[in-house]
N, C-alpha and C positions, 0 to 999 in steps of 0.2 A: 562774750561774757566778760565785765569787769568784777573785779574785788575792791570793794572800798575802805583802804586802808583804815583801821581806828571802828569800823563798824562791824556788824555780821551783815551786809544787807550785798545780795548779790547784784547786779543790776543787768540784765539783758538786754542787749542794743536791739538784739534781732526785733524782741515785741514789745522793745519801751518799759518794762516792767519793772516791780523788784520785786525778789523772791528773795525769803530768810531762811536761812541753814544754820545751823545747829556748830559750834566747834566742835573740833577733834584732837584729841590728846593722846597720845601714843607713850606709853609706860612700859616697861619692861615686867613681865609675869615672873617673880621667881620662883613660886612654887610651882608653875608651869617648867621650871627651866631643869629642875632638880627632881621633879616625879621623871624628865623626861631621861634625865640622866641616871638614876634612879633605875629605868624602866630598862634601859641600853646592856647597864650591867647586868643586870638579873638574865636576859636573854643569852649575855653573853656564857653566863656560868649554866644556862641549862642546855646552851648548846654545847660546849665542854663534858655533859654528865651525861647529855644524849651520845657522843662520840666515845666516851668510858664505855656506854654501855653497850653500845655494838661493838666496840672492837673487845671487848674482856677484859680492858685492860684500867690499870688507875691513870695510866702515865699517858698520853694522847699524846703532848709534843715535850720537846726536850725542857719547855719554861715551867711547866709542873713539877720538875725534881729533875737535876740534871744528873746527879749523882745514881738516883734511883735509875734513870735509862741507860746510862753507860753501862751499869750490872746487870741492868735487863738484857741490852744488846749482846753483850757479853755472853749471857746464858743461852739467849737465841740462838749464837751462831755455834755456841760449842755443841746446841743439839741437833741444828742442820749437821753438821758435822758429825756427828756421831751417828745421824740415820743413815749420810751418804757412808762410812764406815760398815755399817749394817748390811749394805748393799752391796760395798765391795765385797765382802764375806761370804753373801750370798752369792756373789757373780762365783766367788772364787770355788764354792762348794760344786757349782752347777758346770763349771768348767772341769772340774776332775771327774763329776760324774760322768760329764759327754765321751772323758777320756777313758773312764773305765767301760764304758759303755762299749768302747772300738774294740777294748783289751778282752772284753769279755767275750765280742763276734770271733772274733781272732783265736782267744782259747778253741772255742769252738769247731772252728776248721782246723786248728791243729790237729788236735783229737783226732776228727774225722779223715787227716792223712794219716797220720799214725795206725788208725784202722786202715786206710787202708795198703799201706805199706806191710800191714800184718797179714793180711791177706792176698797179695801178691805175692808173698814167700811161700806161701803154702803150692803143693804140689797138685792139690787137687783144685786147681785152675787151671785156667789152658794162656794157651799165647794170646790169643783171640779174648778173653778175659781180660789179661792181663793191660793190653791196647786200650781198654774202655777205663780199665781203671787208671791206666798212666793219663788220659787224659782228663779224667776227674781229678786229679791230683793236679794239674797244671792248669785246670780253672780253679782247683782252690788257692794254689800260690797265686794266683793274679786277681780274687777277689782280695788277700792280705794285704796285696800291695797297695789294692785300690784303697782298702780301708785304711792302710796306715796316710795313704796321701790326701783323702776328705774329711780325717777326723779333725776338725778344727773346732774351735771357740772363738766367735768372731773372726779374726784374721789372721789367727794364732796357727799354728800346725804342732796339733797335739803329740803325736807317733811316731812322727817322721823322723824326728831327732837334729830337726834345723832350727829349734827354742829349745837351748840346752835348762834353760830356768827360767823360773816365774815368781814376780814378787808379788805379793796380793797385800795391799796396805788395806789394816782390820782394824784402825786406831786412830783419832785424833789428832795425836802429833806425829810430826817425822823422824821421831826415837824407833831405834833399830826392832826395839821389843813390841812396835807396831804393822810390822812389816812380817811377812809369813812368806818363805822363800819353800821353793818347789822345785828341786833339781832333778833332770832327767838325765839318765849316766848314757844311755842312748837310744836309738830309735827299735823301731819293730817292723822296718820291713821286708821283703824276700831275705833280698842280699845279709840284714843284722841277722837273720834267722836261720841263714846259710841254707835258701829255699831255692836257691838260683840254680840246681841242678835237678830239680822236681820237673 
């Protein structure tokens, strides 16, 4: 296939022929060019109001107000912060209960030496009595001992008196008035209780 310069007439060698086509003129669409840009933005801002509306938020990235997400951030992390604070208070409440929990078995068996030391005294036992209840008394000194040496909190040993203090941070910042200290003057077991001759 030839183009004959200065004509529209095509001429094809293969069948001798000529065949007429039409020009072609190629222009640039501008209103094509600016619906389309037109079109680009709009998408862009509803995807920006689709991302507002799932996350809750006005602020999606930091080029919608920079100043607003830095106070945002700000806010965010002082409240992460203030839950994990929430939690250590929680840990800390749940930790003395475990410990009061031991103190309170412990009262327990006291008492029930006590009785029965009271009842040993008495005359109206025998020796033979007396043998059953010394050895009930020397399972309870060794159930004391056992509790004062498995009361723990996590990894902590509550009774024993080998964690002489505890700081439980309740607070946001690391000011001292955020900090909840827990001093133990010493432990609970046989031996502090001067049980070691039971």
């Amino acid at each position: 296939i030839m183009f004959l310069e200065g004509s529209e007439t095509w001429v094809n060698k293969t069948f001798g022929k000529k065949e007429y086509v039409m020009g072609l003129r190629v222009t640039t669409n501008m209103a094509a060019i600016a619906a389309q840009r037109s079109l680009s933005a709009q998408a862009k801002k509803q995807e920006h109001a689709s991302q507002a509306l799932a996350s809750g938020s006005r602020i999606v990235r930091a080029a919608d107000d920079a100043a607003g997400l830095a106070i945002s951030e700000g806010m965010k992390s002082e409240l992460r912060a203030t839950g994990m604070a929430r939690s250590n208070a929680f840990n800390a409440i749940s930790a003395i209960q475990v410990g009061e929990g031991g103190l309170s078995e412990m009262t327990n068996l006291i008492t029930r030496l006590r009785e029965l030391g009271v009842q040993s005294a008495s005359d109206t036992i025998g020796d033979k009595e007396r043998v059953y209840l010394q050895q009930e008394a020397k399972s309870i000194s060794e159930e004391i001992g056992r509790i004062s040496k498995t009361t723990k909190f996590g990894d902590k040993q509550l009774l024993d008196g080998s964690n002489p203090e505890f700081d439980f941070h309740v607070g946001t910042n690391a000011n001292k008035e955020n900090i909840i200290t827990y001093k133990v003057d010493g432990g609970v077991t046989p031996s502090d209780l001067n049980l070691d001759g039971v």
